[in-house]
C-alpha positions in Angstrom: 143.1 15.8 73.6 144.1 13.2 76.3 145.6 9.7 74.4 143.4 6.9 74.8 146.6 4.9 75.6 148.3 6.6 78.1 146.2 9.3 79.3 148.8 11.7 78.2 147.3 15.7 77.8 149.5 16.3 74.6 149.4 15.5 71.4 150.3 16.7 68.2 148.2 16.7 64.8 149.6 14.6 62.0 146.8 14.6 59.1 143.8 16.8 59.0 140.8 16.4 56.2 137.7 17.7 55.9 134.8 14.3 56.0 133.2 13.5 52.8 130.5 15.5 53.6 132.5 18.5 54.7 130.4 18.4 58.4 133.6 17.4 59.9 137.5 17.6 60.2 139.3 14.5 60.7 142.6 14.7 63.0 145.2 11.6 62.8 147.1 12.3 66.1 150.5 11.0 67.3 150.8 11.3 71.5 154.1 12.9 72.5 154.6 11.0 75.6 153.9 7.0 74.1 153.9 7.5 70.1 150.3 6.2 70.3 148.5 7.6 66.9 144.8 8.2 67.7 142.0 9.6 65.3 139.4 12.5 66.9 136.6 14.4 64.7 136.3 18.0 65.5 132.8 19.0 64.0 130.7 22.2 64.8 128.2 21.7 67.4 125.4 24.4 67.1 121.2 23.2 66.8 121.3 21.3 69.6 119.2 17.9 68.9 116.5 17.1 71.8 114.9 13.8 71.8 111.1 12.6 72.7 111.3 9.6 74.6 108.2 7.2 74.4 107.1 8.5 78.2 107.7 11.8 76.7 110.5 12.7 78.6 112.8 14.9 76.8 116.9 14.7 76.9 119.1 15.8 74.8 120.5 14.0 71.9 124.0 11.8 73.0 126.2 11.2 69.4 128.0 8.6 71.7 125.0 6.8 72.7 123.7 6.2 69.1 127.6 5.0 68.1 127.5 2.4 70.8 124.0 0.9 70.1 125.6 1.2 66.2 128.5 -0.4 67.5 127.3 -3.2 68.9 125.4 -4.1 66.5 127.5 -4.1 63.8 130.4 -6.0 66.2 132.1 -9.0 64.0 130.8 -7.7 60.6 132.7 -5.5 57.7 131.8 -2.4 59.3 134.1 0.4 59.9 133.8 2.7 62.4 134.4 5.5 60.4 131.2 3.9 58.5 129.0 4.1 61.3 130.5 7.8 62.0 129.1 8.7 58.4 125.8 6.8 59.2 125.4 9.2 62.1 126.5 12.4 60.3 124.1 11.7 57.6 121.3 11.3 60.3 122.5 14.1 62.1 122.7 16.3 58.6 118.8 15.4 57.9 117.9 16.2 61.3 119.4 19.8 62.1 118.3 20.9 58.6 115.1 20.3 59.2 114.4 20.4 63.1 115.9 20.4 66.3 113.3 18.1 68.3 112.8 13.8 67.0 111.1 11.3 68.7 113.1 7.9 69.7 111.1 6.2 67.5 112.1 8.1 64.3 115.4 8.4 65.6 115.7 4.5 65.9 114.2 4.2 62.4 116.6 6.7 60.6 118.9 4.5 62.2 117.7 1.1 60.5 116.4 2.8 57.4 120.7 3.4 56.8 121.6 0.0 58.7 119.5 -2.1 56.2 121.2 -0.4 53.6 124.6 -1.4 54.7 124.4 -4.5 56.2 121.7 -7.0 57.1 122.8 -8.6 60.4 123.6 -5.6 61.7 120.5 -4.5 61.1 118.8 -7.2 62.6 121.0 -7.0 65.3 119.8 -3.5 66.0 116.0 -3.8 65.3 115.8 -7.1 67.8 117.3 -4.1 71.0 115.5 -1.1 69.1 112.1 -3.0 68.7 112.5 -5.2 71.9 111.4 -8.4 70.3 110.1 -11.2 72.2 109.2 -13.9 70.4 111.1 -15.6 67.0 108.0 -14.2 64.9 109.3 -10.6 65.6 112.7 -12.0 63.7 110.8 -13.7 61.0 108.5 -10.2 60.3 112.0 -8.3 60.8 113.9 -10.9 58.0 110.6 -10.5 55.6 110.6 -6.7 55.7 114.7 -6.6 54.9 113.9 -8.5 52.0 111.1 -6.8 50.3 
C-alpha cells in the first residue's frame, strides 16, 4: 500500500478489525519511511456490480465514484467518512445479494433513500447534482418530500 503522504511502497499494519457489518477489514497503517498513519479497507471483491446508464450504456460499478459524489455532498457537515463508507457498504450489501445489474437511477435513489436518513443538507446537496434541478421549485418539492 503506497502512503498517501509520501508515496512510500511500505507500510506496516498497526490495527485490523473486521467493519460492523463484517463485509470488510479495517487496517490503521503506520508508513515506515515518514511515520504517516493512514487507514485502507480490504473487502472481498467478487459479483461484480454493472450499472444501466439512462442512454443505456452499461459500465461497471466505481465504489470511488459514488464516495466522491457522497463526499461532496456531505462536505462541512457532521459526516464521517467512515459513515459514508458504511452508507456504501449497506448499498453495496443489498445490491450483490440480490443482483449484479442497477440502473443509475436506483442506484442514485438508494443513495438518497440512506442520505435522508442521515443528514438533510447533505441530502439536498446530492439530490440538486443527482436530479439536475433547474429551477428553485425542484428545491422546494425536494425540501417538502424530506419532510413528509
Amino acid at each position: 500500500m503506497r502512503c498517501p503522504a509520501c508515496g512510500h511502497h511500505e507500510s506496516k499494519v498497526v490495527d485490523s478489525r473486521p467493519s460492523d457489518d463484517a463485509s470488510n477489514i479495517r487496517r490503521r497503517r503506520e508508513c515506515l519511511s515518514c511515520h504517516n498513519r493512514f487507514t485502507t479497507y480490504e473487502r472481498l471483491v467478487d459479483n461484480p456490480l454493472v450499472i444501466v446508464k439512462s442512454d443505456d450504456s452499461v459500465e461497471a460499478y466505481d465504489r470511488d465514484k459514488l464516495f466522491r459524489g457522497l463526499l461532496i455532498a456531505c462536505a462541512k457537515r457532521p459526516i464521517s467518512s467512515d459513515q459514508i463508507a458504511d452508507l456504501i457498504n449497506d448499498i453495496e450489501n443489498e445490491l450483490r445479494s440480490s443482483r449484479q445489474q442497477v440502473s443509475s437511477k436506483e442506484l442514485g435513489d438508494m443513495a438518497l433513500e440512506r442520505l435522508a436518513r442521515l443528514d438533510e443538507v447533505a441530502y439536498i446537496r446530492f439530490a440538486s447534482v443527482y436530479k439536475d434541478f433547474k429551477s428553485v421549485e425542484e428545491f422546494r418539492d425536494a425540501l417538502s418530500q424530506i419532510k413528509e
